[in-house]
Structure formats: structure tokens, C-alpha cells
Backbone as CSV, one residue per row, in Angstrom:
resi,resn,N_x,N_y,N_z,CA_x,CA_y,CA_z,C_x,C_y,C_z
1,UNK,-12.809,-43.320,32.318,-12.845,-41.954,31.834,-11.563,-41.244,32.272
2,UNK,-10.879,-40.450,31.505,-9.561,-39.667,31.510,-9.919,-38.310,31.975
3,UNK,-10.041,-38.372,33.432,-10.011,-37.041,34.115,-9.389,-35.937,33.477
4,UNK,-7.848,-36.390,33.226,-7.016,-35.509,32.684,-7.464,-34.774,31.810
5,UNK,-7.843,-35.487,30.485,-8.090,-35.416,29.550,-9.402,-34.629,29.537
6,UNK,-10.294,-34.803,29.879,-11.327,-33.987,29.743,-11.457,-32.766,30.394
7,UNK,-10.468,-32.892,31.619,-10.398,-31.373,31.991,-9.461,-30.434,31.076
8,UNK,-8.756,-31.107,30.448,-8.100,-30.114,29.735,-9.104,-29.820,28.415
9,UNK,-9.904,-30.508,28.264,-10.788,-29.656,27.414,-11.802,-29.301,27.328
10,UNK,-12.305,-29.102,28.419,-13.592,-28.262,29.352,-12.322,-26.762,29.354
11,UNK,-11.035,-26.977,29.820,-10.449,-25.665,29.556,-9.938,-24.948,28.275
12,UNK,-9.767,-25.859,27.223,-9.509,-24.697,26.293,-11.072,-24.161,25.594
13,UNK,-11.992,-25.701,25.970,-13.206,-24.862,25.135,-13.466,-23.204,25.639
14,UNK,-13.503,-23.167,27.490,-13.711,-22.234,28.313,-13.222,-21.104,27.266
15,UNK,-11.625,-21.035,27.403,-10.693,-20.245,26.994,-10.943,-19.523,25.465
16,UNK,-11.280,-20.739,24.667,-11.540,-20.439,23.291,-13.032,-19.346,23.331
17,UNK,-13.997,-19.470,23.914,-15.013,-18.457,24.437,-14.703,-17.194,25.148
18,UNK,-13.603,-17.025,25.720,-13.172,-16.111,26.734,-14.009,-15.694,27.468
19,UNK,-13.959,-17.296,28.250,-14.917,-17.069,29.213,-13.940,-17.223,30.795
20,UNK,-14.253,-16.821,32.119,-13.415,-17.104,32.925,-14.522,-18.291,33.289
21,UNK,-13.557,-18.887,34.725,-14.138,-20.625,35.241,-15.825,-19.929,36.334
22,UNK,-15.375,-18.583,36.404,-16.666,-18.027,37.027,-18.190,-17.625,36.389
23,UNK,-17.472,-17.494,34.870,-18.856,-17.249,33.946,-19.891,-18.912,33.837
24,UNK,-18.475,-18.952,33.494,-18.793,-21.248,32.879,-19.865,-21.500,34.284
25,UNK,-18.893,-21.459,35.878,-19.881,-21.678,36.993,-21.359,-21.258,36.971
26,UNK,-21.604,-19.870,36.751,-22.557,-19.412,36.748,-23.930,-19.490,35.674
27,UNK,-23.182,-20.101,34.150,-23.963,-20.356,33.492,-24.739,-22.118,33.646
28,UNK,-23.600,-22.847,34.685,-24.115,-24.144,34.727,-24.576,-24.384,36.289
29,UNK,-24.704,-23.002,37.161,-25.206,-23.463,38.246,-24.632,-23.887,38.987
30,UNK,-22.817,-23.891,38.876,-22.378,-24.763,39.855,-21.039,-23.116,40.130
31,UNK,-20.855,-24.030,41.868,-19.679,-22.982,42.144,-18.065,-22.778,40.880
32,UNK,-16.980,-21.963,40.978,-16.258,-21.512,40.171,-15.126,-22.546,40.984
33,UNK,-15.144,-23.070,42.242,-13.908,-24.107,42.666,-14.643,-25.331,41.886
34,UNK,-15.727,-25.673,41.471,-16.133,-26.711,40.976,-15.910,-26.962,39.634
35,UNK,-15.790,-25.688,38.703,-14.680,-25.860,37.281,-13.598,-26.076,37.376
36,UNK,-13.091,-25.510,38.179,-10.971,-25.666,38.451,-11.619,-27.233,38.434
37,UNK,-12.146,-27.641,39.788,-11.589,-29.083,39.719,-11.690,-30.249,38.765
38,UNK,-12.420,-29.971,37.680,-13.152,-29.933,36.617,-11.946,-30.191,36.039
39,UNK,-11.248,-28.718,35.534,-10.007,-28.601,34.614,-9.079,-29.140,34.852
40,UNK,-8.528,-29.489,36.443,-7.134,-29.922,37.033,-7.672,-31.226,37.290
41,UNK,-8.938,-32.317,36.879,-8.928,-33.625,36.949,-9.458,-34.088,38.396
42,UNK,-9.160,-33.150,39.212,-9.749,-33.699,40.790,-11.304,-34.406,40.898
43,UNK,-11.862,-34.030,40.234,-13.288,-34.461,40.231,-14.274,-34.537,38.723
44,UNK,-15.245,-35.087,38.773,-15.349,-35.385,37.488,-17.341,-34.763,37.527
45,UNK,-17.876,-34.905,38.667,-19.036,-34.139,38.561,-18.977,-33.204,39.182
């Protein structure tokens, strides 16, 4: 699986919603450092 790759589009979907990484957190239950790492590939769950 392409970390890269999927974080970059967990971020434009975000973006295309105008949503910030704190709404996205809050609607999935998870903290807002846990989308960044999401978007920048560091982690994948």
C-alpha cells in the first residue's frame, strides 16, 4: 500500500469538502495529529 499516495488523497478529498484535519478527526473519532499523519504518509491506521 502507497502511504504516499493515499495520504495525499485523504487530503484533497478533506480540502475539496472544506473541511479542516480537525473536523475529519472529530467526525471519525480519532485525534487531528492522527489525520496529518494520515496525509504526510507516517502512518496508515
Amino acid at each position: 500500500m502507497n502511504l504516499c499516495k493515499n495520504g495525499e488523497l485523504i487530503c484533497s478529498l478533506r480540502k475539496a469538502k472544506g473541511m479542516t484535519q480537525k473536523q475529519v478527526a472529530d467526525k471519525l473519532g480519532v485525534l487531528p495529529k492522527t489525520v496529518s499523519k494520515w496525509e504526510t504518509g507516517v502512518s496508515q491506521s
